[in-house]
C-alpha positions in Angstrom: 0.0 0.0 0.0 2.7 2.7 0.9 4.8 1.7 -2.0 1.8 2.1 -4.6 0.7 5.4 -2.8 4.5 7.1 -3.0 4.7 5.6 -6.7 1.5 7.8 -7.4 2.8 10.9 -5.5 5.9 10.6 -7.2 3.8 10.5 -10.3 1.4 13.1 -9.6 4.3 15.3 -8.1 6.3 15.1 -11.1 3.4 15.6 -13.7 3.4 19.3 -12.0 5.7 20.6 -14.7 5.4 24.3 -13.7 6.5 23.8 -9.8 9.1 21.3 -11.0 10.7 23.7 -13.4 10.8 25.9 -9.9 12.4 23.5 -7.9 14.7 22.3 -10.2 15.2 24.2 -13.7 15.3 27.6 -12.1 18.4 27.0 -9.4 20.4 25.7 -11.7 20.1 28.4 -14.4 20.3 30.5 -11.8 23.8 28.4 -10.5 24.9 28.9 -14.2 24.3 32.6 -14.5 25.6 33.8 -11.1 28.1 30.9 -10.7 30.1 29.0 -13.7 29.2 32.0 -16.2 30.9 34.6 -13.6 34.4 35.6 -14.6 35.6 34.9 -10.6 34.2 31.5 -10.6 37.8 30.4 -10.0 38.4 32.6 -7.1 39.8 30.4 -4.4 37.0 30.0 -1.4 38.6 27.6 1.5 39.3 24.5 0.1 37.7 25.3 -3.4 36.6 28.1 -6.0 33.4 30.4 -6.0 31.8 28.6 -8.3 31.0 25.4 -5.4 30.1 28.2 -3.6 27.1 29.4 -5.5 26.6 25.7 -6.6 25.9 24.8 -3.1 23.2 27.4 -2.6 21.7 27.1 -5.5 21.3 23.3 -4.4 19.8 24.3 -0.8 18.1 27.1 -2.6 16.1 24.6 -4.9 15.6 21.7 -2.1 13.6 23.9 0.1 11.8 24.9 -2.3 10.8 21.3 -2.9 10.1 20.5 0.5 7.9 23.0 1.4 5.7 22.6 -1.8 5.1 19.2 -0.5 5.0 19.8 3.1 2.3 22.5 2.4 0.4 20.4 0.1 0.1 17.3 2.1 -1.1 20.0 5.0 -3.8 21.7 2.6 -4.7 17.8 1.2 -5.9 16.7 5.0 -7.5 20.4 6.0 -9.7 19.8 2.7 -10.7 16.6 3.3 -8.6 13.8 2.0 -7.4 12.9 5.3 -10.9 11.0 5.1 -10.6 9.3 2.2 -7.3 8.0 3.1 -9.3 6.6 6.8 -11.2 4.4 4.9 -7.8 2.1 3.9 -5.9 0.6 5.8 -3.0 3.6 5.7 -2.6 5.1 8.9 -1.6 8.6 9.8 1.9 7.7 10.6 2.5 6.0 6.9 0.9 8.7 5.8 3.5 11.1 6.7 6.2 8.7 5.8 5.3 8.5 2.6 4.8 12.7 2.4 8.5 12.9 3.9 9.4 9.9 1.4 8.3 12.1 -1.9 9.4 15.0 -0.5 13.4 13.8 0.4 12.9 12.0 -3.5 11.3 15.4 -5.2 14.4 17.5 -3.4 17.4 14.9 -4.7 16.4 16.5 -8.2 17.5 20.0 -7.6 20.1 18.6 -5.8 21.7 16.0 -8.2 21.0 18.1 -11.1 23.1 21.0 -10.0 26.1 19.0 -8.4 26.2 17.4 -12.0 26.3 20.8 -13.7 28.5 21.7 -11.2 31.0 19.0 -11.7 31.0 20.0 -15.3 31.2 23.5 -15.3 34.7 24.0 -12.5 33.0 23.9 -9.4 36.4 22.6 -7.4 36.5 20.9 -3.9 37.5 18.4 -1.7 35.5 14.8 -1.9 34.6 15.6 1.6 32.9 18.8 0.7 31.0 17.7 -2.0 29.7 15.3 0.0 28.7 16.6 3.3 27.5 19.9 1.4 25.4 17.2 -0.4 24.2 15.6 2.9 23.8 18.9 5.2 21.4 20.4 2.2 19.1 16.9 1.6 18.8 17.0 5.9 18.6 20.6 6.4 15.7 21.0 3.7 13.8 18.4 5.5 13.1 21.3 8.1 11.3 23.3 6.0 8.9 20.6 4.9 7.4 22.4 8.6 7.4 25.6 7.3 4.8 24.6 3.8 3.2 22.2 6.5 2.2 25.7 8.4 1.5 27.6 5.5 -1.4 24.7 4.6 -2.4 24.7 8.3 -2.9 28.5 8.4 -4.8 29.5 5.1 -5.6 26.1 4.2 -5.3 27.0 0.6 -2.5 25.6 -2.5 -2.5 29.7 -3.0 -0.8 29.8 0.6 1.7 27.2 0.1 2.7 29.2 -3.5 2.8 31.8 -1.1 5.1 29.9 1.0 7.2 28.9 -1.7 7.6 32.2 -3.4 8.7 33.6 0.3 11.7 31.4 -0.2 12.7 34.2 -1.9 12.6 36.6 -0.1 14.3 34.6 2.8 17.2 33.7 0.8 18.0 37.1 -0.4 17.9 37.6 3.2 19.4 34.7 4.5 23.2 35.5 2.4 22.3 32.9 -0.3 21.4 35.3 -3.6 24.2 38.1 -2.9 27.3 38.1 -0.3 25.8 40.5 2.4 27.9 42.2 5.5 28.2 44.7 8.4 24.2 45.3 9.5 22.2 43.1 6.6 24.4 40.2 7.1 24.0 40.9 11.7 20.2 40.3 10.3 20.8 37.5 8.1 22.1 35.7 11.2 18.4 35.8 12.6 16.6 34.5 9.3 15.4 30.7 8.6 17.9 30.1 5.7 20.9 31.2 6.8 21.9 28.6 9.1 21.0 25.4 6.6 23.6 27.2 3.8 25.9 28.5 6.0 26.6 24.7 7.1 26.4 23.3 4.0 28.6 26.0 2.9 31.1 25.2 5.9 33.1 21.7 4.8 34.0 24.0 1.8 34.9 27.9 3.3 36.6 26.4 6.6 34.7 29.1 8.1 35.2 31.8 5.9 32.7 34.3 4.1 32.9 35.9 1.1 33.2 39.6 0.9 32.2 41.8 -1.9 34.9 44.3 -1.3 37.7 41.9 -1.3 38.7 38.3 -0.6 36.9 36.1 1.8 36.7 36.9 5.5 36.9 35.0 8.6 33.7 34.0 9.7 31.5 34.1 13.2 32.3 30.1 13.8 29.9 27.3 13.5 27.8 27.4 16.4 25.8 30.8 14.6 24.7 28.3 11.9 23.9 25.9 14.0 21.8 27.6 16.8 20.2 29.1 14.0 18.7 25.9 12.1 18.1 24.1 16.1 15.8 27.5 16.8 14.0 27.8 13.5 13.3 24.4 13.7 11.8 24.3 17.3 9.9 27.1 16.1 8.2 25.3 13.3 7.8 21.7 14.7 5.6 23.6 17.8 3.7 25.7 16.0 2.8 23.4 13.5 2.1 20.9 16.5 0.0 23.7 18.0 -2.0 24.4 15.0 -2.8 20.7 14.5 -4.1 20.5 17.9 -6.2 23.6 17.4 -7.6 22.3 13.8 -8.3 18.5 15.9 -10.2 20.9 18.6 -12.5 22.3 16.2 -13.8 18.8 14.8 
């Protein structure tokens, strides 16, 4: 049963041609333009080149955008009523968010694999162990914001919201130093916003700490545990709300 039900989200998922060109097509032209094509792609950056450097965001940038489109969905899919359709088999609610988190770890490898190959071809340069962990800390990281669609379904109840959730990616990666090398105050704010912490520690097995600046070569960074802290609060703040608002929706029935 959970097999044939993830074969037929996979299916339905990937039949969505508009979201996946958004999850997948758009970070990696967007890891072409602003990374390979860029005439300092081979600047060095730690223990690699610029180029693995926007490659890797790019990657976390696309990823979360895939898990939250499926998070929210499978939030706005129970609020509307399938929930009850899916009570009358023998799927419980459990396997029913294994096989959302399933779809939704498959749906993100895309962006993923599709821009470490272009990547690979193009002179993104690292160690093996940065290419891997980088690989690892964005697939894990991006599981977190499967919450944040999950509360953008709870709230408005509506696949308008979770676009809305999605296109907010946005606006927190701009914010959260992926899009453009930010410092002094906007990159002090950074620090405080969802993204910052999931690409700053994919980002870390390749800069050994160290930022890039826009007004020279790369800086010394703030350490680890900034990252860190960051992605533990953001995501204690999404797993209890989105716990609270399913208690408040189950209160209502």
């Amino acid at each position: 049963m959970n097999l044939t039900y993830t074969g037929i989200e996979l299916r339905r998922v990937g039949r969505d041609y508009i979201s996946m060109f958004f999850v997948a097509v758009l970070p990696a032209f967007m890891y072409i333009v602003f990374g390979a094509a860029m005439s300092w792609s081979d600047a060095p950056v730690g223990n690699g080149n610029a180029a693995m450097y926007t490659m890797i965001s790019m990657a976390a940038f696309g990823a979360v955008t895939a898990t939250v489109g499926v998070g929210g969905m499978a939030a706005v899919e129970r609020m509307q009523g399938w929930g009850r359709q899916l009570g009358l088999t023998p799927m419980s609610d459990a396997q029913y968010v294994a096989v959302k988190a399933g779809v939704a770890f498959v749906i993100a490898l895309i962006p993923i694999t599709l821009i470490y190959v272009l990547g690979y071809f193009t002179g993104s340069q690292g160690s093996g162990t940065a290419w891997l962990i980088s690989a690892l800390v964005v697939v894990l990281g991006a599981a977190v914001f499967s919450l944040y669609g999950l509360l953008a379904g709870l709230l408005f109840r509506s696949e308008a919201a979770v676009g809305a959730a999605s296109g907010s990616l946005v606006i927190f990666a701009f914010l959260g130093n992926i899009f453009f090398p930010l410092s002094g105050a906007m990159l002090t704010v950074a620090q405080f916003t969802p993204l910052y912490g999931l690409v700053a520690l994919a980002r870390y097995p390749l800069t050994e700490g160290m930022m890039i600046s826009t007004t020279g070569p790369p800086v010394e960074g703030n350490g680890l545990w900034i990252p860190v802290l960051n992605l533990v609060v953001w995501t204690i703040i999404f797993a209890v709300t989105a716990f609270l608002l399913v208690r408040r929706g189950r209160s209502r029935q």
